[in-house]
C-alpha positions as CSV (number, residue, x, y, z in Angstrom):
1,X,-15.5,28.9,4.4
2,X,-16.3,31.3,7.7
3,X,-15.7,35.1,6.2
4,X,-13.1,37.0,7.9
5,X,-13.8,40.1,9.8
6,X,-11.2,43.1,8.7
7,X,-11.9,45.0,11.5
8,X,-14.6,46.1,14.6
9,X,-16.3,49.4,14.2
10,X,-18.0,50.5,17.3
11,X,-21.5,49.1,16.5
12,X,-20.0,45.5,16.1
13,X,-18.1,46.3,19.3
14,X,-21.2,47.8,21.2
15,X,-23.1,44.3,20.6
16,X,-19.8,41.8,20.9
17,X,-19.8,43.6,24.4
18,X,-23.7,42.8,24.8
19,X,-23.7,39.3,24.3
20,X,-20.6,39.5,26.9
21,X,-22.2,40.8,29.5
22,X,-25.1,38.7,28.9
23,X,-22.8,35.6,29.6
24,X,-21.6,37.2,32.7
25,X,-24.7,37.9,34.2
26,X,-25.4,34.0,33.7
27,X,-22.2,32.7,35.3
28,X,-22.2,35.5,37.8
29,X,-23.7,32.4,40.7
30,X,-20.6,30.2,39.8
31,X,-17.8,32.9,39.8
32,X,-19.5,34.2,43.2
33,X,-18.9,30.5,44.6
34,X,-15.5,30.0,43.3
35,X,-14.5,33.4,44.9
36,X,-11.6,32.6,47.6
37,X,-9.1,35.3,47.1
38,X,-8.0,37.8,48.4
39,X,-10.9,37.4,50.4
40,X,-13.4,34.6,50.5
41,X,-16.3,36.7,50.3
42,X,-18.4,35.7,47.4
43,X,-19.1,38.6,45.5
44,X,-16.4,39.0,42.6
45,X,-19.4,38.0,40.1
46,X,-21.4,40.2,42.0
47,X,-19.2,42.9,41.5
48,X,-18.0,42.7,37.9
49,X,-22.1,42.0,36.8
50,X,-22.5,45.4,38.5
51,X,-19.0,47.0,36.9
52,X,-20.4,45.6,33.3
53,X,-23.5,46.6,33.9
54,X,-22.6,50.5,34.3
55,X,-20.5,50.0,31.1
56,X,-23.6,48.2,29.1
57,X,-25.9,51.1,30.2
58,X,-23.3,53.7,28.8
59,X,-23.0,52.5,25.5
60,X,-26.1,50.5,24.7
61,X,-27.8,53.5,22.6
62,X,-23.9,54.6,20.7
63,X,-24.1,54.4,17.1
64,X,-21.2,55.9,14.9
65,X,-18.9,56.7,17.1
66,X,-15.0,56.3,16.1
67,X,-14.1,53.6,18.0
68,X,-11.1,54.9,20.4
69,X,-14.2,57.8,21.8
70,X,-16.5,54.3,22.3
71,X,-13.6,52.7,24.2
72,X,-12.6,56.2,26.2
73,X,-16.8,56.2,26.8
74,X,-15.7,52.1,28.1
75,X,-13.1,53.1,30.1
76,X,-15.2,56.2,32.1
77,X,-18.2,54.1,32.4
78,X,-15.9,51.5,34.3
79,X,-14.3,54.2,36.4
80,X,-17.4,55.5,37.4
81,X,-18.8,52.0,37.9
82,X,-16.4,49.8,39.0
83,X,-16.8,47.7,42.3
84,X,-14.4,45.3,44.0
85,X,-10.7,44.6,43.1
86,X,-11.4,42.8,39.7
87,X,-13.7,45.7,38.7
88,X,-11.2,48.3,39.5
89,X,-8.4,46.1,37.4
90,X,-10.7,46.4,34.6
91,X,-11.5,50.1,34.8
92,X,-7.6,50.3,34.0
93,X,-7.5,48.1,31.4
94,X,-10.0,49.5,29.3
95,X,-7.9,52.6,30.9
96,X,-4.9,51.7,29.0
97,X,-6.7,50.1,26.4
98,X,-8.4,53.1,24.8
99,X,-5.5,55.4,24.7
100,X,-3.5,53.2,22.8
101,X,-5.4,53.4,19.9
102,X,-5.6,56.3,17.1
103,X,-8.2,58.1,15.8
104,X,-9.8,55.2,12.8
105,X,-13.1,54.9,13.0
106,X,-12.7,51.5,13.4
107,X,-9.8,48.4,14.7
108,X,-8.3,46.4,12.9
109,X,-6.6,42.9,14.1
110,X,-2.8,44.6,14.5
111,X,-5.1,47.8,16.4
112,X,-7.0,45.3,19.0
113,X,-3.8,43.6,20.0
114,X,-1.8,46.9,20.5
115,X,-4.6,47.9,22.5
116,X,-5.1,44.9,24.7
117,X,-1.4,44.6,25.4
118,X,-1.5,48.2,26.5
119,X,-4.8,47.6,28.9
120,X,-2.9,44.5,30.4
121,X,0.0,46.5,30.9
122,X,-1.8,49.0,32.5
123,X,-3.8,46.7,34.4
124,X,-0.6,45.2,36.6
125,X,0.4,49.2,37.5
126,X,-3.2,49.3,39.2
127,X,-2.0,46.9,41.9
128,X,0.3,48.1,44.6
129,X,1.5,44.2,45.5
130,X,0.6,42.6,41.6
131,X,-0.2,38.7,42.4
132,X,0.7,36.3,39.4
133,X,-2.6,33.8,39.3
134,X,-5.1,36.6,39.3
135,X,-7.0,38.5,36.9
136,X,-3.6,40.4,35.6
137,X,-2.1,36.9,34.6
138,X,-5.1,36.3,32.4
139,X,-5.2,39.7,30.7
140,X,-1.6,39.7,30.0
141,X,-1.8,36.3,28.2
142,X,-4.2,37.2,26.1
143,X,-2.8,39.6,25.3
144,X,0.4,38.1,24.5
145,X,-1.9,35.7,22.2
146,X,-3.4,38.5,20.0
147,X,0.3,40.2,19.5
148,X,1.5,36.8,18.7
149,X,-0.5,36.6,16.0
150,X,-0.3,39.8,14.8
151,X,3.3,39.3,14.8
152,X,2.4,36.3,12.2
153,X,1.2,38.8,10.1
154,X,-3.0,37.7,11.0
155,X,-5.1,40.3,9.9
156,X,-8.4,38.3,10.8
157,X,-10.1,39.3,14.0
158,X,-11.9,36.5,14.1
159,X,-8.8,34.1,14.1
160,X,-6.5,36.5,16.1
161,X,-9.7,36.6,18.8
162,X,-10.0,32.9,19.1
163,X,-6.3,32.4,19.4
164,X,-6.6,34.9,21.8
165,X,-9.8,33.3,24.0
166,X,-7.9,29.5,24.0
167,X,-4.6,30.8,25.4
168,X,-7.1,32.8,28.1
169,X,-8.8,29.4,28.9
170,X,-5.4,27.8,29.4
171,X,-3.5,30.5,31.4
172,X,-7.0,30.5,34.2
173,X,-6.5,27.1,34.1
174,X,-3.1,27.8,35.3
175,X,-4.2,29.9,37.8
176,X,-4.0,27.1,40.7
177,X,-0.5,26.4,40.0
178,X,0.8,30.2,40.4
179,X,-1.8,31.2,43.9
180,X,-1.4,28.4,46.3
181,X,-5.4,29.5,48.2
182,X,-6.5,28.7,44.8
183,X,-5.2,25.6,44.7
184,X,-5.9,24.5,48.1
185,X,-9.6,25.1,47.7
186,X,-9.8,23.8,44.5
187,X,-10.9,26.4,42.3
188,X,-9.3,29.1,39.5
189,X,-9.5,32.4,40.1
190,X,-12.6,34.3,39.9
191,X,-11.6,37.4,38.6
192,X,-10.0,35.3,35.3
193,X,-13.0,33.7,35.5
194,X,-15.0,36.7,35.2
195,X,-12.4,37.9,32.0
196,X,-12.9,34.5,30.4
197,X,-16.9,34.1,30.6
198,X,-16.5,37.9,29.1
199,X,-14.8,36.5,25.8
200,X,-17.0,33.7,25.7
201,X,-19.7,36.0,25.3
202,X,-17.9,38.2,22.9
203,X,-16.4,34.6,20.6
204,X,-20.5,33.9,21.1
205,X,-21.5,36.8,18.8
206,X,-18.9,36.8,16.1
207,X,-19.6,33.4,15.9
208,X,-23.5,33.6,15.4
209,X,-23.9,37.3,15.2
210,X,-26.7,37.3,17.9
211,X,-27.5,38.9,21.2
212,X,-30.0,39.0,23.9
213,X,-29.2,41.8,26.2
214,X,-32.4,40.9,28.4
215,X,-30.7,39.0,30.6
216,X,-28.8,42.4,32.3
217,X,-31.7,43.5,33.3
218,X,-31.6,43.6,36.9
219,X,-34.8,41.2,37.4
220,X,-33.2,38.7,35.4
221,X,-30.2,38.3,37.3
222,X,-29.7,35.0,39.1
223,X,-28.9,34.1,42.8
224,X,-26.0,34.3,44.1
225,X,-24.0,30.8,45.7
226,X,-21.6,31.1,48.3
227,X,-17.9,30.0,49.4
228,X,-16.9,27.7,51.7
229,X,-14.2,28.7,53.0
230,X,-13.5,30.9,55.9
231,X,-12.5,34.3,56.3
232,X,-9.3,35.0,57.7
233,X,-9.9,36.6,61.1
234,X,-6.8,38.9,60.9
235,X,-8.3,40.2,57.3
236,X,-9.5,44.1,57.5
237,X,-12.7,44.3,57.4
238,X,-13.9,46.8,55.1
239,X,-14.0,46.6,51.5
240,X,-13.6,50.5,51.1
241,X,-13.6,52.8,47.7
242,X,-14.2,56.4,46.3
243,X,-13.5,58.4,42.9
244,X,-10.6,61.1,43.3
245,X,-11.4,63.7,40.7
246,X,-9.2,66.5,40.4
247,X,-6.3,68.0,37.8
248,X,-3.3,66.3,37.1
249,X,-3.8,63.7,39.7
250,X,-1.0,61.8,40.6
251,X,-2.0,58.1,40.5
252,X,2.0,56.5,41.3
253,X,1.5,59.7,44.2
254,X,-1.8,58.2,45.5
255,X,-0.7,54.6,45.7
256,X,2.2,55.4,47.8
257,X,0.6,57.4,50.1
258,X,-2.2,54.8,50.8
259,X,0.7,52.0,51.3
260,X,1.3,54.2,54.2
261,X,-1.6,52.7,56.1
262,X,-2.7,49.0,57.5
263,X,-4.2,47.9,54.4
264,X,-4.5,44.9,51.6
265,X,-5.9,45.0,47.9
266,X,-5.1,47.9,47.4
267,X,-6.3,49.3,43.7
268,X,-5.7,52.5,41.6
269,X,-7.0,53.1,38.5
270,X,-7.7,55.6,36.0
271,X,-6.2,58.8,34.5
272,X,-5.1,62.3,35.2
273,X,-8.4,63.9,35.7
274,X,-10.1,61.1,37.5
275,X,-9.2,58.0,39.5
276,X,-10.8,55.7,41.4
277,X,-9.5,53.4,44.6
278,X,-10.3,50.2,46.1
279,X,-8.7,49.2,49.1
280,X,-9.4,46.8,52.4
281,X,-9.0,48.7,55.9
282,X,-9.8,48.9,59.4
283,X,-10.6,51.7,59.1
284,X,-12.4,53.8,56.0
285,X,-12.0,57.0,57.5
286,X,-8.2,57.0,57.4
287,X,-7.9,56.2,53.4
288,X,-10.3,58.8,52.9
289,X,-8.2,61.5,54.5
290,X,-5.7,60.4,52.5
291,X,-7.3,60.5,49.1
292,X,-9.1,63.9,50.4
293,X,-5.4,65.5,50.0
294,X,-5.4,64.8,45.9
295,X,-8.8,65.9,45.0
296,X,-12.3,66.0,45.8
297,X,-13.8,62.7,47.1
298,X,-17.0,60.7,45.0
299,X,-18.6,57.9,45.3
300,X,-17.7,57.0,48.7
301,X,-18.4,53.4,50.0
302,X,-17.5,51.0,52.5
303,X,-18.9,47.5,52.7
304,X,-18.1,45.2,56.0
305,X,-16.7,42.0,54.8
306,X,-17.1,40.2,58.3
307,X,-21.1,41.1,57.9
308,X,-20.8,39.9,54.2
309,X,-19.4,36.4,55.1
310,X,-21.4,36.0,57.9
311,X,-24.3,35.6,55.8
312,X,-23.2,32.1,55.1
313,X,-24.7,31.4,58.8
314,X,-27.5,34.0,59.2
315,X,-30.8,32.4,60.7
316,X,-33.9,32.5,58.8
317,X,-34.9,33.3,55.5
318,X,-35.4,37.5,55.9
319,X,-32.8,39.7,56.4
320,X,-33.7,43.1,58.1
321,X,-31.9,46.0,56.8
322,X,-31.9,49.7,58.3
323,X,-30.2,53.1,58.0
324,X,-27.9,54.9,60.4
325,X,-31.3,57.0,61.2
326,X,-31.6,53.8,64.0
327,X,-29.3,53.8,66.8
328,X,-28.8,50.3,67.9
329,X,-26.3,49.2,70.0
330,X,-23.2,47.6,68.2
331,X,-23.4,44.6,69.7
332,X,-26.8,44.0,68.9
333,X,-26.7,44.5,65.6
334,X,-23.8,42.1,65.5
335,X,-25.9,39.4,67.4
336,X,-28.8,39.5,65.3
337,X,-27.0,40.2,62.0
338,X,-28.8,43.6,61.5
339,X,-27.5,45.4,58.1
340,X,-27.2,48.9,58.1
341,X,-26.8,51.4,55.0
342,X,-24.9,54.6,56.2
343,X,-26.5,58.8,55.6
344,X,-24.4,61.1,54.5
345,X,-22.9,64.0,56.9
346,X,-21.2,67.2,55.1
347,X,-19.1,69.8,57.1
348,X,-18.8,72.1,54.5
349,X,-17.0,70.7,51.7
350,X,-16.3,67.6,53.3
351,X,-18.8,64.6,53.0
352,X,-18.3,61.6,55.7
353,X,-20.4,58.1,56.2
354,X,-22.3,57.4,59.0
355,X,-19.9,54.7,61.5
356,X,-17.6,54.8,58.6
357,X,-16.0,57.8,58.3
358,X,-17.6,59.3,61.2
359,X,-17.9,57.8,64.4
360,X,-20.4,59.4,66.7
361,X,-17.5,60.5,69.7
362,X,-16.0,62.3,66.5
363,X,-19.0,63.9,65.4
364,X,-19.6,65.5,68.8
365,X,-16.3,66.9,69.7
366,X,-16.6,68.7,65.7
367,X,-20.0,70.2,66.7
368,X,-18.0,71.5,69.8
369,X,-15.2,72.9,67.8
370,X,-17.0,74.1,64.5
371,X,-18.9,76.9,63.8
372,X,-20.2,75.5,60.4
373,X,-23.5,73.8,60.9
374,X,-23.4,70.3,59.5
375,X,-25.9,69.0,57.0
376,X,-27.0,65.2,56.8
377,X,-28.4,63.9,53.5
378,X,-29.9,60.5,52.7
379,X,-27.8,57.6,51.2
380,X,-27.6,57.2,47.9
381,X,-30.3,54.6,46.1
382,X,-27.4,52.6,45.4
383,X,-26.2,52.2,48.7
384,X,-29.3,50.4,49.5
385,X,-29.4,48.3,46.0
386,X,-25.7,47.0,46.6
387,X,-27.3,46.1,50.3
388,X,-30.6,44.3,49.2
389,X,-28.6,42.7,45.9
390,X,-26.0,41.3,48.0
391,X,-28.9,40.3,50.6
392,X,-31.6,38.7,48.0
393,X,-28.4,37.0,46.3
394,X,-27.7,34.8,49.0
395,X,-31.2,33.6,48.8
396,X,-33.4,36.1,51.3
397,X,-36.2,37.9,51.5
398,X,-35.5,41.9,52.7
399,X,-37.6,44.1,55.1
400,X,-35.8,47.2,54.9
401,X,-37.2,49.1,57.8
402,X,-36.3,52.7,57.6
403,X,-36.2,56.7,59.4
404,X,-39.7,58.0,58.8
405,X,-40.6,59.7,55.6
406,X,-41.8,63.0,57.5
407,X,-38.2,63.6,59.0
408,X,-36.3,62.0,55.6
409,X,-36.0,60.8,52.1
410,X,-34.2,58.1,53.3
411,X,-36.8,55.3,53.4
412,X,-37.9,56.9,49.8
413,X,-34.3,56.1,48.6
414,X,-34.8,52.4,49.9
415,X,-38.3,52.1,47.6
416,X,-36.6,53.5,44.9
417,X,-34.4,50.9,45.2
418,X,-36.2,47.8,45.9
419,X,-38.7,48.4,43.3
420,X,-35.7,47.0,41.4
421,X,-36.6,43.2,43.0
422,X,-39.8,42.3,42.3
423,X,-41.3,41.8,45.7
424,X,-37.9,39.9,46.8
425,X,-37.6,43.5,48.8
426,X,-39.9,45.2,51.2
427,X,-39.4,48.6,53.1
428,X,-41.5,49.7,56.3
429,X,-41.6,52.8,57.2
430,X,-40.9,53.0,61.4
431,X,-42.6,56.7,61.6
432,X,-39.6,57.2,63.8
433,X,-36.2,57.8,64.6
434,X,-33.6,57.3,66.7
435,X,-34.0,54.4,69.6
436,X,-37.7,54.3,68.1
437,X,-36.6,52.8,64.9
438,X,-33.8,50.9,66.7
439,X,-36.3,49.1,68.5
440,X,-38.6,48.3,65.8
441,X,-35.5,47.1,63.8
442,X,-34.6,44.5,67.0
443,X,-37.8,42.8,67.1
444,X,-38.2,42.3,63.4
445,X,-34.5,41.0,63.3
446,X,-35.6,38.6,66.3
447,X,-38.4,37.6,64.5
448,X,-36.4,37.0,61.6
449,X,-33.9,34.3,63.3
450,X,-37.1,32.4,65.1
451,X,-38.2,32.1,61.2
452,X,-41.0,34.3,61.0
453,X,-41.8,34.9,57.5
454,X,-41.7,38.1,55.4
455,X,-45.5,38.5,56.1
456,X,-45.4,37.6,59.6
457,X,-42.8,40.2,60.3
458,X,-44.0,43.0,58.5
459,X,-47.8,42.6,60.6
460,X,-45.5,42.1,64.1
461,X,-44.3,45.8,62.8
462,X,-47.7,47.0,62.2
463,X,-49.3,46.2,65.2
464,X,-46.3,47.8,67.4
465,X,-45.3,50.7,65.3
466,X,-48.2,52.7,67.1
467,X,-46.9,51.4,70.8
468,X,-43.4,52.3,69.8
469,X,-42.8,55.8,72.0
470,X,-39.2,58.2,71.6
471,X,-38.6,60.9,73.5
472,X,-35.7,63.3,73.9
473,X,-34.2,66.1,75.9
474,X,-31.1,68.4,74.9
475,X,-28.7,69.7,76.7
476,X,-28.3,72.5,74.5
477,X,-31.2,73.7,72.3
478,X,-29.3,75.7,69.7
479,X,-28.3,72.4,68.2
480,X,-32.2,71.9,67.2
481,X,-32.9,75.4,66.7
482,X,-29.6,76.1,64.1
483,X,-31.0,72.6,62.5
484,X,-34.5,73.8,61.7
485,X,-36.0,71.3,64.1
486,X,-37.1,73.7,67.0
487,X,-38.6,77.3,66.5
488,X,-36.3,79.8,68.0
489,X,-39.4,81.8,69.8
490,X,-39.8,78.3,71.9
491,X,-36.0,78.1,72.8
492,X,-36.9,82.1,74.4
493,X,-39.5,81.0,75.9
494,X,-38.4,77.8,77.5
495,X,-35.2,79.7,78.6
496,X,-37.5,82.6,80.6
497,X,-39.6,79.9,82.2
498,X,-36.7,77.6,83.3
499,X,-38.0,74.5,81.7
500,X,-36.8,72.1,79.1
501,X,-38.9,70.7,76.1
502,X,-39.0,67.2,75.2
503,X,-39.1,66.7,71.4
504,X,-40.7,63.1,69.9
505,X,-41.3,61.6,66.6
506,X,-45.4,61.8,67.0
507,X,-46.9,60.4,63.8
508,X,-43.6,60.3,62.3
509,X,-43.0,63.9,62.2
510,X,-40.9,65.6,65.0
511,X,-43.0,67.1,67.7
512,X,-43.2,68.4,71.6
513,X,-44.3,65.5,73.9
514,X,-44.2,68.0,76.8
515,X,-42.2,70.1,78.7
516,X,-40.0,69.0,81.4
517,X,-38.9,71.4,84.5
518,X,-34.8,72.8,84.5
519,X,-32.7,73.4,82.0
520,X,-31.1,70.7,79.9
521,X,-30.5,67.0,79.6
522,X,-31.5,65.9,82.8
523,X,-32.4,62.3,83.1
524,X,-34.8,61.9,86.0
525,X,-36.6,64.8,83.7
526,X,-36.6,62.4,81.1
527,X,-37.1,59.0,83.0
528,X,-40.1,60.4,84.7
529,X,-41.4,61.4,81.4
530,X,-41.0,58.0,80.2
531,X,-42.6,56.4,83.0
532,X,-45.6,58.2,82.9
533,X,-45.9,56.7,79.6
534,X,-45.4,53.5,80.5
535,X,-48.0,50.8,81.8
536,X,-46.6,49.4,85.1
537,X,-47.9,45.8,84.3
538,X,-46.7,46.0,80.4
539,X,-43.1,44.5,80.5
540,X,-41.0,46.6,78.1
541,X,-37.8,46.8,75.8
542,X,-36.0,50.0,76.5
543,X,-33.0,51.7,74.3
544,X,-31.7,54.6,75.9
545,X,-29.1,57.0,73.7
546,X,-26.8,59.4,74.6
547,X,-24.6,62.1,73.0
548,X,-21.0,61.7,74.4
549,X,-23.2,61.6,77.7
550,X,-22.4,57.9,79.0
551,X,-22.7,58.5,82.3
552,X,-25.9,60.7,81.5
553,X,-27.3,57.9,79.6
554,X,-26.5,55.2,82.8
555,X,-28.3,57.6,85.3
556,X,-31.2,57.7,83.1
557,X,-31.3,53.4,83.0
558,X,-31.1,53.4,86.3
559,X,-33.7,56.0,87.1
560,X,-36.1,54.0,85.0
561,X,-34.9,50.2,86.5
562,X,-35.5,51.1,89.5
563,X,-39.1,52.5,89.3
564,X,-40.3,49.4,86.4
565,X,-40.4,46.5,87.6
566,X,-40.7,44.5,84.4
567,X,-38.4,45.3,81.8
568,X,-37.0,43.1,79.1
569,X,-33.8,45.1,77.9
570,X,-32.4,48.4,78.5
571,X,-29.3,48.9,76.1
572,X,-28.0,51.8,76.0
573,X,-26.6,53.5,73.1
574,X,-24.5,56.3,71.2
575,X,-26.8,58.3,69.6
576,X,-25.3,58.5,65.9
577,X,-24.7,61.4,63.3
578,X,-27.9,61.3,61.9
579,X,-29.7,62.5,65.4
580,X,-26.6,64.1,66.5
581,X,-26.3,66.9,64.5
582,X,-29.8,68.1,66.0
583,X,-29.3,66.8,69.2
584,X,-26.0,67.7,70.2
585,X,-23.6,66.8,72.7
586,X,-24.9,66.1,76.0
587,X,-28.3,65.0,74.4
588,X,-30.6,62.1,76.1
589,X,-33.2,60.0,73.9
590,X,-35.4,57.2,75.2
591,X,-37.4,54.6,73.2
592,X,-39.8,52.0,75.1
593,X,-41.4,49.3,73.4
594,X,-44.5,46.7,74.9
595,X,-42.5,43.3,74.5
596,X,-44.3,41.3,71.8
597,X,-45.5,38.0,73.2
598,X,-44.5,36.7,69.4
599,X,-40.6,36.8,70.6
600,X,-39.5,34.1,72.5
């Protein structure tokens, strides 16, 4: 006869969770595959291995606690961790879930179903347009399930829980029948998937009473498959979140206010104190404005969908990721599917992403108006382990190729986090900046769609990092001077003599490449610097960038076209936030590259 179990005290919760996540992280490839809505992008196992895993690294060394502080420690850990719309649905579950229940040190059968009615219950208020086949339906049946039977008078966990995990099993199976995308593509939903595989792991240890929490390591975590299906070309584009903290927050308040805007998905969760968002937009600035009004912004992130589900079709077998340290044309980045992880910017108080929160016309007319110097930081490790997870997942190798160490800890944030892939993940360092590292990052993404390997690649960049050449001219020095980047005594002295200097990245730390005659950005100055660097029978790739100075930046092209006769490219772009704010507006850079007779 199987022994009941009275009750779960937070040890026996700690390791039921364990061997949960465990099964997630194993089924993570099929619930990725099976992901259709509300987006077909493939990355709802992705995203709740990631939630769990936050949770599992919060609670793994607990012992004693009373069991409502274990679940309250749940229920942070998933704010704080929480990615994608099923992730954020569980953050207010457990939510809801832990302040149901008193102060016992443990939970009984009766305690566990109040509880997990109250999560559900909780979970369907996260959603500002609830959809019945999703992950709510699930969590509300099972819920229904355990107060069934302690209605019934059950006092057995073990037989309330399995009740419980068969009516889950039936009501996904449902799922089809309520969500007609589901149906048509003919899976369940992922997110109830997710839940499900999550009490199968749990049902696995009450069971058998074992565990093996190896499998969340990172390294152990399988690839990720794919969808078929296409993504709506109407859909917004960015998958956008953040953490509001602040006191007495107004969560109902929050919602409506982001209804406000063109938006889908749309997720709040949490408490009074702290509450996190997850909604689909155009455009991420405009939700973070709008959370900015409640509280102070964490945990900022925007991932692009379109670039997500367009992995499905990527050439090659490496994937070339950057920062926002390169400035690459738009357009190109779009042709060769270039991925780029976004610096940080702070005016003042107020943080904003790199072409997320910040575009570069933006930036400029704020250093015009400001008088607070703004402050650029590198992007979080995890910003580059969500990029090179998502990237590896689909089945690639990586070669992150980043802003030069001298001028950044940017490309040391990208080590720290691919020393999490064991070798799946590589990181150059450009010893550069600017259109230098753009044009590094454009012939290893070439390379990478005429199916160079990882190796071959990585030597192409070796051999031209030391022909790559940048070079720059301001309009105004103050910008470089107030940024730490140019001595003041040379701005004096350059200003008595009536000449202009023009700053490189020499050996990957910024440096004078020469003076130029006049004041400012003057683009003959700077094309005839650049051609006197240049080797008249040497065809070349040329990126020319410009701070709000288009027409500036067109002179320049043209004063260089019509003096080299063999050039490959000359793209021309906006010089972004992380040069910007020691450029300033009216700035000129130029990079010029040997074209590798590698690249077709």
């Amino acid at each position: 006869m199987t022994k009941t179990l009275d009750y779960i005290d937070s040890t026996g919760m700690v390791k039921a969770l364990t061997a949960a996540i465990t099964r997630l992280f194993q089924r993570r490839e099929y619930i990725d595959r099976i992901n259709v809505f509300p987006v077909p992008d493939g990355d709802t196992g992705t995203n709740m291995a990631f939630s769990f895993k936050v949770i599992y690294e919060a609670v793994r060394n607990t012992d004693g606690l009373p069991i409502k502080q274990l679940m309250a420690r749940i229920a942070s850990a998933s704010l704080d961790g929480s990615r994608g719309n099923s992730g954020a649905i569980m953050a207010q579950y457990f939510h809801g879930f832990s302040e149901a229940l008193d102060d016992s040190p443990s939970m009984s059968a009766a305690a566990l179903a109040t509880a997990s009615r109250a999560g559900a219950r909780a979970a369907w208020t996260a959603m500002s347009e609830p959809v019945a086949g999703t992950l709510p339906t699930v969590l509300e049946d099972f819920s229904i399930a355990l107060e069934e039977k302690s209605r019934q008078g059950v006092e057995d966990v073990r037989e309330m829980f399995e009740y419980g995990l068969s009516c889950a099993r039936e009501s996904l199976a449902r799922t089809p029948d309520l969500l007609p995308v589901l149906k048509q593509a003919g899976v369940v939903d992922a997110g109830g998937q997710a839940f499900v595989d999550l009490l199968e792991g749990m049902w696995g240890f009450i069971e058998n009473g074992e565990t093996d929490s190896a499998v969340v390591d990172f390294e152990e975590v399988i690839s990720l498959g794919n969808t078929a299906m296409e993504m709506d070309p109407d859909a917004h584009r960015f998958c956008t979140e953040c953490v509001i903290e602040g006191v007495a927050l107004d969560r109902a308040g929050i919602m409506k206010q982001l209804e406000k805007l063109d938006c889908s998905s749309l997720v709040v969760a949490g408490g009074r104190k702290r509450v996190r968002v997850h909604i689909h937009v155009n455009n991420p600035g405009e939700a973070y404005l709008a959370c900015e009004q409640f509280g102070e912004l964490h945990q900022q992130k925007a991932d692009d969908m379109k670039r997500q589900h367009g992995l499905m079709n990527q050439a090659g077998q490496v994937a070339i990721v950057t920062d926002s340290g390169a400035d690459i044309p738009f357009e190109e980045q779009e042709r060769l599917a270039i991925h780029m992880v976004s610096a940080r910017l702070n005016f003042g108080a107020t943080e904003y992403i790199d072409y997320v929160s910040l575009m570069p016309a933006e930036l400029y007319r704020m250093l015009e108006e400001s008088a607070v110097q703004p402050k650029t930081s590198q992007p979080p490790v995890g910003d580059f382990v969500r990029q090179y997870d998502l990237l590896t997942g689909h089945g690639y190798e990586v070669l992150s190729v980043g802003l030069s160490e001298a001028l950044s800890g940017t490309t040391q944030a990208a080590r720290s986090a691919a020393e999490r892939f064991a070798g799946r993940v590589r990181v150059f360092d450009s010893l550069s900046g600017s259109c230098g590292e753009g044009l590094l990052v454009v012939i290893a993404a070439e390379a990478a769609q005429q199916g160079m390997t990882l190796d071959e690649i990585e030597l192409l960049l070796t051999e031209f990092q030391p022909l790559c050449r940048v070079i720059a001219l301001a309009a105004d020095l103050s910008y470089l001077v107030r940024g730490g980047r140019l001595p003041a005594w040379v701005r004096k002295v350059t200003d008595f003599l009536h000449i202009s200097p023009l700053v490189t990245a020499k050996n990957g730390r910024f440096g004078l490449a020469g003076f130029a005659r006049g004041i400012g950005a003057r683009p003959a100055a700077l094309g005839k610097a650049a051609l006197r660097r240049m080797d008249r029978d040497q065809s070349y790739r040329i990126l020319v960038a410009h701070g709000a100075n288009p027409e500036g930046a067109r002179e320049l092209r043209r004063y260089i076209l019509e003096r080299h006769t063999r050039v490959h490219s000359c793209h021309i772009s906006e010089a972004g936030p992380a040069l910007g704010v020691h450029l300033g507006p009216g700035g000129l850079v130029v990079g010029f590259l040997p074209q590798p007779a590698q690249l077709n």
